[in-house]
C-alpha positions in Angstrom: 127.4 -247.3 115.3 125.2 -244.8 113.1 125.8 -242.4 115.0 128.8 -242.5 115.2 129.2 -242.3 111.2 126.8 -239.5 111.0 128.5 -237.2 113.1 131.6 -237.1 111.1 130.2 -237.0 107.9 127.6 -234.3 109.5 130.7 -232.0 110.1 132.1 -232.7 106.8 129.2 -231.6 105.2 129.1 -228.7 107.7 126.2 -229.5 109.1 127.0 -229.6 112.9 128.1 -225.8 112.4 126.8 -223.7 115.0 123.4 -222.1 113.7 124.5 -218.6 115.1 127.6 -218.3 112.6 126.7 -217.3 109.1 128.1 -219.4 107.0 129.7 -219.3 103.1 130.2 -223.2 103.0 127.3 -223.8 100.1 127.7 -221.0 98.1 131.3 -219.9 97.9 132.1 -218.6 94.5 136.1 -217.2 94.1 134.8 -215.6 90.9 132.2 -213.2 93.2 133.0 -212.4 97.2 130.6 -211.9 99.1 130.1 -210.1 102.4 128.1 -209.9 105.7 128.5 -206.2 105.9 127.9 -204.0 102.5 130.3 -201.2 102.2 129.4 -199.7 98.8 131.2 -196.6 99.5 134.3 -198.5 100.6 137.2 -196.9 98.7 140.1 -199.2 100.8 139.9 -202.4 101.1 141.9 -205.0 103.4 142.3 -208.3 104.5 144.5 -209.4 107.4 145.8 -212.9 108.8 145.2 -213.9 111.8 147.3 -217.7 111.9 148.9 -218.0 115.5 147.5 -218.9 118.7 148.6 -215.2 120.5 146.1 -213.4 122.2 148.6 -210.4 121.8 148.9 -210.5 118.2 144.9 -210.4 118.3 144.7 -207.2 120.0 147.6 -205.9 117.9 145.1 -206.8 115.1 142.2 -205.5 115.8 143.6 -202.1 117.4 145.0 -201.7 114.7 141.9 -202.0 112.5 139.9 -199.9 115.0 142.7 -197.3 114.1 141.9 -197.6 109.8 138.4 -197.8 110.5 138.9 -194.3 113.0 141.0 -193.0 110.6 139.3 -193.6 107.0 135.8 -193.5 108.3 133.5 -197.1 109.1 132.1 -196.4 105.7 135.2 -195.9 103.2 137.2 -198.8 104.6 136.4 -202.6 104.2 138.0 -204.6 107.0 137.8 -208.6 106.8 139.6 -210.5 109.2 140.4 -214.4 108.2 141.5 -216.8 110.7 142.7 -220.4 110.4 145.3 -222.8 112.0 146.3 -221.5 115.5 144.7 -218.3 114.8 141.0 -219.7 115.1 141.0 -220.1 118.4 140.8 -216.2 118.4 137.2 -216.7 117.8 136.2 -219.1 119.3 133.3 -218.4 121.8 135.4 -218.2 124.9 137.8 -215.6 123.5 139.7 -213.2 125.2 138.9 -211.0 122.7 135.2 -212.0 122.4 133.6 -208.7 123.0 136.0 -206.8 120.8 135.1 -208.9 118.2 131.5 -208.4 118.9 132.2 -204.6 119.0 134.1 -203.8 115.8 131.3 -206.2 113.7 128.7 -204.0 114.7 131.1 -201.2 112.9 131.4 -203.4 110.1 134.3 -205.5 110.5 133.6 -209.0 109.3 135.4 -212.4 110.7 136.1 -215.1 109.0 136.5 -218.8 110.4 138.0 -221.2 108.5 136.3 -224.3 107.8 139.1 -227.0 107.3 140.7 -225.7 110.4 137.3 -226.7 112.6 137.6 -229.8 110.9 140.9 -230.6 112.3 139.8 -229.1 116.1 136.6 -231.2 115.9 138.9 -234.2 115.5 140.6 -233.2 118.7 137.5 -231.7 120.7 135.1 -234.4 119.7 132.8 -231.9 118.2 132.8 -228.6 116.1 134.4 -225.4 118.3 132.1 -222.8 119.3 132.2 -219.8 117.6 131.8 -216.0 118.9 128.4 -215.3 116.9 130.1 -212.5 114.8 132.1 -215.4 112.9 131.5 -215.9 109.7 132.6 -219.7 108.2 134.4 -220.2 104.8 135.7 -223.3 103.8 139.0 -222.5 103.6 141.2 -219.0 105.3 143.7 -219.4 102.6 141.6 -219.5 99.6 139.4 -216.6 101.1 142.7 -214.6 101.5 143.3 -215.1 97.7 139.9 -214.0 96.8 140.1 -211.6 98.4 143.3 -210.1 97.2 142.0 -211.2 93.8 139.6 -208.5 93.8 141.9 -206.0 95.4 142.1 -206.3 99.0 145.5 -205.5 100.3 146.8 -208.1 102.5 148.4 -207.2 105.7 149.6 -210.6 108.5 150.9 -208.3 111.6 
């Protein structure tokens, strides 16, 4: 029975996220973004959408931000990815696209996982989905986007 309440209320409180995925849950402030990666020389800035469930769409994604980050430089462009509704399952751990992912991090591409989205897959799953380690956790895609764009990211959904 207790358990049974705790585990809900554990993912809720986003506790049962995995303990390899950084995560913004706690201190999330629209006002001031923050980042995994620092990019202080970054002179472009972009944020893309990544909301259906279509492995080729991912690719299409991130070739083409292998492509701005071979074409501006790793260091003058900022690159976060933000996924949420179908387009999660893009990182979770068993990805298709899992190693890319890993790949274009380590160049300073940062991946966002939205929270309420887990939520709604734990419901189904009976637990939290495993995320590719790379992922970073926000509460929400949608209000990330906005921050984002608040503090002028352009916004690109291919």
């Amino acid at each position: 029975m207790i358990s049974s309440f705790l585990i809900p209320l554990a993912m809720l409180l986003g506790m049962g996220v995995a303990s390899a995925n950084v995560s913004m849950l706690h201190d999330f402030n629209f006002a001031h973004p923050k980042f995994i990666h620092a990019l202080p020389f970054a002179t472009h800035k972009l944020v893309v959408q990544v909301s259906q469930d279509n492995p080729a769409r991912w690719t299409l994604v991130l070739n083409t931000s292998q492509n701005l980050l071979n074409f501006f430089g790793q260091e003058k462009i900022q690159i976060v990815i933000v996924a949420f509704g179908p387009g999660l399952k893009m990182l979770v751990a068993n990805s298709p696209v899992a190693k890319t992912i890993a790949a274009m991090n380590a160049e300073g591409v940062e991946f966002d996982a939205c929270h309420n989205t887990m939520l709604q897959m734990a419901k189904k799953l009976g637990h939290l989905p495993k995320l590719v380690p790379s992922a970073v956790i926000v509460p929400a895609g949608i209000v990330r986007i906005m921050q984002l764009e608040s503090h002028g990211f352009d916004y690109v959904k291919p």
